[in-house]
MMTF fields as JSON, N, C-alpha, C and O atoms, coordinates in Angstrom:
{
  "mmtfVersion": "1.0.0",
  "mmtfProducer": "UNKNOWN",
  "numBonds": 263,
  "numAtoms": 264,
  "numGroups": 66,
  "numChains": 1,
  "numModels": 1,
  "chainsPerModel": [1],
  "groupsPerChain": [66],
  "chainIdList": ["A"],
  "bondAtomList": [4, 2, 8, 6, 12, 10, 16, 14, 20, 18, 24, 22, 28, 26, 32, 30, 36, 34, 40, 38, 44, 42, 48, 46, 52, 50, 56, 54, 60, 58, 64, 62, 68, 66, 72, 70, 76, 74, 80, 78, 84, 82, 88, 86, 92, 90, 96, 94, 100, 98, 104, 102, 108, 106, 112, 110, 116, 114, 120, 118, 124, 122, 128, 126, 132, 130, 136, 134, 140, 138, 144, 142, 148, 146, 152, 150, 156, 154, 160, 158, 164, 162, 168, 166, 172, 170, 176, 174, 180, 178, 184, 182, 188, 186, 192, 190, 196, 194, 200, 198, 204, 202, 208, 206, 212, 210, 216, 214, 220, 218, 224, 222, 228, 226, 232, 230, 236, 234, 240, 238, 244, 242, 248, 246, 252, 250, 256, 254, 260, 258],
  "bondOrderList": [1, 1, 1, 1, 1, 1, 1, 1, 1, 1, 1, 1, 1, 1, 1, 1, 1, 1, 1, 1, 1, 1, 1, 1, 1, 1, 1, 1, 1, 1, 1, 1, 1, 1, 1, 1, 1, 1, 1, 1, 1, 1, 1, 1, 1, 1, 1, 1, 1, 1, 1, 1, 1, 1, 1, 1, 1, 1, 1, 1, 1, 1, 1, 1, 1],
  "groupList": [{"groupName": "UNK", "atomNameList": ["N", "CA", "C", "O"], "elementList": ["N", "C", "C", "O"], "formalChargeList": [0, 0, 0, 0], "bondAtomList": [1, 0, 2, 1, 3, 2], "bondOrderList": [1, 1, 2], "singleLetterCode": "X", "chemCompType": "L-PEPTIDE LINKING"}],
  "groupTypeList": [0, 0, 0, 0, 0, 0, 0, 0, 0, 0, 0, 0, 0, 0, 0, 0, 0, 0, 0, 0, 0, 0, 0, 0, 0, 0, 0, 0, 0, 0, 0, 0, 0, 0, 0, 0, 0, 0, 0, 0, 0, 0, 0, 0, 0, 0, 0, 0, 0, 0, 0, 0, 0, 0, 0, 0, 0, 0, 0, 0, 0, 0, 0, 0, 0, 0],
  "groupIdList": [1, 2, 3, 4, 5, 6, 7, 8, 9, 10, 11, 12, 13, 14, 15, 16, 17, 18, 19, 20, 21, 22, 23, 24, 25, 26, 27, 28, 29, 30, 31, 32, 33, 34, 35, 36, 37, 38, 39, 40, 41, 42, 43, 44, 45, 46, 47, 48, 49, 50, 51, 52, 53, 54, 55, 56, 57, 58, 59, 60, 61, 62, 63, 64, 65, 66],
  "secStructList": [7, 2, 2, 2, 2, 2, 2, 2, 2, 2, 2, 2, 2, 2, 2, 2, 2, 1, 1, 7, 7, 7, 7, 7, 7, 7, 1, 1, 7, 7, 7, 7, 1, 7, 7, 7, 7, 7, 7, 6, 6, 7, 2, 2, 2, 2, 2, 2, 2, 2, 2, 2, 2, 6, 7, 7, 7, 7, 7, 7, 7, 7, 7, 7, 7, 7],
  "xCoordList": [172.94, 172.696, 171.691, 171.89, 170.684, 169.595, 170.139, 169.891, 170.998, 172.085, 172.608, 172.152, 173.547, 174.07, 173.356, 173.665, 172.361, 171.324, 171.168, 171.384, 170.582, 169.705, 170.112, 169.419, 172.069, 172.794, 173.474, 173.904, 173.425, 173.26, 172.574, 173.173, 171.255, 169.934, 170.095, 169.799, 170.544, 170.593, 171.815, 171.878, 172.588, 173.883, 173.92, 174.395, 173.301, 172.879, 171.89, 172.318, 170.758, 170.1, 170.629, 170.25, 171.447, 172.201, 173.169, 173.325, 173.84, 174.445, 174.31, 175.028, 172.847, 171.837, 171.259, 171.084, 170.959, 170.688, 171.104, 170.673, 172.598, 173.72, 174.177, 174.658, 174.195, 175.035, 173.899, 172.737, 174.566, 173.564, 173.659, 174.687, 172.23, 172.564, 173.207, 172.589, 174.744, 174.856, 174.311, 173.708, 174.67, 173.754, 174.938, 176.109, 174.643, 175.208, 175.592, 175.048, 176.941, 177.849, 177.491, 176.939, 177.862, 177.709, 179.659, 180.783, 179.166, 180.938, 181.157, 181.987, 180.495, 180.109, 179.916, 178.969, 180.07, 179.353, 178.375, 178.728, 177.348, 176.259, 176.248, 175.541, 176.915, 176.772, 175.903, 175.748, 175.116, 174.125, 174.38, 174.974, 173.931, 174.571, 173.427, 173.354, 172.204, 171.191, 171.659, 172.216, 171.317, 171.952, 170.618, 169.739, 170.522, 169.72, 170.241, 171.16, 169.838, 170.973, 169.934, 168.805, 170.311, 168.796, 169.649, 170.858, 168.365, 168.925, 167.555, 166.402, 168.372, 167.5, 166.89, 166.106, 166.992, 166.724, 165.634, 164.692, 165.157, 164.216, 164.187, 165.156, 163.09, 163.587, 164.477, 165.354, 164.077, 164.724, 166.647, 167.567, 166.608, 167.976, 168.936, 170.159, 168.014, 168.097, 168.383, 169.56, 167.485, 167.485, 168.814, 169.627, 168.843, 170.019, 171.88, 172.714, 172.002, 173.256, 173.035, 174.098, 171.972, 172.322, 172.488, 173.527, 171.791, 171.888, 173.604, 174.172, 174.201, 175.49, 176.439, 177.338, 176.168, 177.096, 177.196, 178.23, 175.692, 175.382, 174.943, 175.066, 174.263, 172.784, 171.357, 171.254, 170.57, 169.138, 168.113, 168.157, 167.326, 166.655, 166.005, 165.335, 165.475, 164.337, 162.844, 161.82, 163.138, 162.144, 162.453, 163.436, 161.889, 161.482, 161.511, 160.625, 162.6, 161.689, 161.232, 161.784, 160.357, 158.925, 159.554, 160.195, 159.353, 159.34, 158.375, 157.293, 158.456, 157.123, 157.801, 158.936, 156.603, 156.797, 156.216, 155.156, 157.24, 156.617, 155.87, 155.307],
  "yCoordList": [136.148, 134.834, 134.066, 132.854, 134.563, 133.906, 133.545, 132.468, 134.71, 134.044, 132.922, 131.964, 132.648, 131.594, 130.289, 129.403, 130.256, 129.08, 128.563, 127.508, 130.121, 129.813, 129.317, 128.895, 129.565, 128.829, 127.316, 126.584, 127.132, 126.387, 124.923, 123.855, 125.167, 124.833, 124.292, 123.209, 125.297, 125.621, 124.207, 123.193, 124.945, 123.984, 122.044, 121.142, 122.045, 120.553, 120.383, 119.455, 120.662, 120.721, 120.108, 119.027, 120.894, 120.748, 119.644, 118.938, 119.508, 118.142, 116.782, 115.789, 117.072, 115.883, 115.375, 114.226, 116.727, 116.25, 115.833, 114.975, 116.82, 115.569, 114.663, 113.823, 114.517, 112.82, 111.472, 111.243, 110.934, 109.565, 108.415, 108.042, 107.898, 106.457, 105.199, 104.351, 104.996, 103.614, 102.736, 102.68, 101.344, 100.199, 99.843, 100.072, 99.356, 99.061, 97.44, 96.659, 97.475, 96.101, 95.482, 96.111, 94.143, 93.061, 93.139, 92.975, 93.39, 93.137, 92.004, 91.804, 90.676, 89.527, 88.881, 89.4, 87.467, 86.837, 86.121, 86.348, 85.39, 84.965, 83.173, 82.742, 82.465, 80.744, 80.32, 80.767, 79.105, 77.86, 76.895, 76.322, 76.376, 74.434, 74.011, 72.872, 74.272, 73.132, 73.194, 74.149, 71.984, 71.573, 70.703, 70.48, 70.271, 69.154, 67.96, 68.009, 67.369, 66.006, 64.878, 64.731, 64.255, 63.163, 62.142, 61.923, 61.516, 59.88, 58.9, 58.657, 58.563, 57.864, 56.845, 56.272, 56.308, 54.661, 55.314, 54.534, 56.548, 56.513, 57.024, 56.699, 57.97, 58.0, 57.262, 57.735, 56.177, 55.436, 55.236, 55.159, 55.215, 55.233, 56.395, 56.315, 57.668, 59.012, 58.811, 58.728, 58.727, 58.463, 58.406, 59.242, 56.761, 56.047, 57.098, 57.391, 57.365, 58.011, 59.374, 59.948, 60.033, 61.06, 60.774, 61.282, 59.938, 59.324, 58.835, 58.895, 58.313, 57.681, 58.979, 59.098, 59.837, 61.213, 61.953, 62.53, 61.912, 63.08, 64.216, 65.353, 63.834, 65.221, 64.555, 63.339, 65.197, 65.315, 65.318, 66.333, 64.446, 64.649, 65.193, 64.991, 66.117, 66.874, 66.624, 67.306, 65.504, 64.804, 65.461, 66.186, 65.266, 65.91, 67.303, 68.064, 67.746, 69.011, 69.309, 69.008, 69.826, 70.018, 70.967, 71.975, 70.619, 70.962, 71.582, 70.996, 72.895, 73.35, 73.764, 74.24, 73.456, 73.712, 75.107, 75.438, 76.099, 77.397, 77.332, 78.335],
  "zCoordList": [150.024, 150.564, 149.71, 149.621, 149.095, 148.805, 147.28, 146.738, 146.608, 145.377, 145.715, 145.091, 146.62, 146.854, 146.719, 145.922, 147.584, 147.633, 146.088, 145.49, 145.696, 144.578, 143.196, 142.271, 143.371, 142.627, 142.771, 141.879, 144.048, 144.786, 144.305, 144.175, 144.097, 144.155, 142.097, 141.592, 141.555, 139.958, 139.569, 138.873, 140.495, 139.967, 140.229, 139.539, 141.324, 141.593, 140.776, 140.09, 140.332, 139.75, 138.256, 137.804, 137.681, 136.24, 136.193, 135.197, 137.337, 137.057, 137.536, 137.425, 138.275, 138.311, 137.076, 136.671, 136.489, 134.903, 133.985, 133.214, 134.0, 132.569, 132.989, 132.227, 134.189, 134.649, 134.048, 134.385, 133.301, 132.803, 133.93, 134.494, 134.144, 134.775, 134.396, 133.753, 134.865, 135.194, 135.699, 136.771, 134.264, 135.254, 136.342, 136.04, 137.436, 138.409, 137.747, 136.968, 138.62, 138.047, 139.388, 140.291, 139.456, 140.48, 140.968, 140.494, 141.82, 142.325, 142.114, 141.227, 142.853, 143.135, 142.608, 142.016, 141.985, 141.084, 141.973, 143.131, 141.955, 142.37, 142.019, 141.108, 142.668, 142.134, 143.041, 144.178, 142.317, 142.881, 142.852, 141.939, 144.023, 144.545, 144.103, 144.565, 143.316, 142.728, 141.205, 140.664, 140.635, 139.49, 139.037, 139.87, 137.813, 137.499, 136.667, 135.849, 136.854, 135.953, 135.266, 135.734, 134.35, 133.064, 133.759, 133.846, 134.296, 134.586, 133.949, 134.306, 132.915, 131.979, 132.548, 131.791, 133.88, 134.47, 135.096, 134.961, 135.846, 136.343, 137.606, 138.292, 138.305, 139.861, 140.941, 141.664, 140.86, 141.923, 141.678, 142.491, 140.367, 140.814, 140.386, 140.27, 140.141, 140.774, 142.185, 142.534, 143.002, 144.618, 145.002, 145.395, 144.71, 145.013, 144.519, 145.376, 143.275, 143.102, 143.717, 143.954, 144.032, 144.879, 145.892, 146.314, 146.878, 148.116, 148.466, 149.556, 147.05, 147.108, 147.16, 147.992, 146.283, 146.477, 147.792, 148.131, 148.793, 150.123, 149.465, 149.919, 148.049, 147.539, 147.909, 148.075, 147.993, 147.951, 146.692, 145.997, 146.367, 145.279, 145.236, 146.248, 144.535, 144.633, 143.757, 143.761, 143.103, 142.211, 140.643, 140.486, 139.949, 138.491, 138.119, 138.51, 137.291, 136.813, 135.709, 134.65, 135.788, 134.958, 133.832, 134.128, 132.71, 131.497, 130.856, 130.857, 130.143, 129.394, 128.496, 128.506, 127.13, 125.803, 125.755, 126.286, 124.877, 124.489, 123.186, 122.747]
}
């Protein structure tokens, strides 16, 4: 009995070890409804063509130089 285990024990052991990790795949792809868009005229009539579509503005986004 205590063979058994103890091969048991050996054998999980060993092919816990040669099995390599896969990276895990995304079944799923993952899409986003925020977008950003250059409206050269300026907030306000940002506002306005999102307001005209039924989007939300969210103001400016911020840009940084590396």
């Amino acid at each position: 009995m205590i063979f058994r285990v103890t091969l048991l024990v050996v054998c999980t052991l060993l092919a816990g070890a040669r099995s390599e990790p896969r990276p895990r795949s995304r079944p799923v792809p993952i899409y986003s409804n925020q977008f950003a868009v250059y409206v050269p005229s300026g907030s306000e009539t940002a506002d306005e063509i999102a307001q005209e579509h039924g989007f939300d503005n969210h103001g400016q986004v911020e840009i940084y130089d590396i």
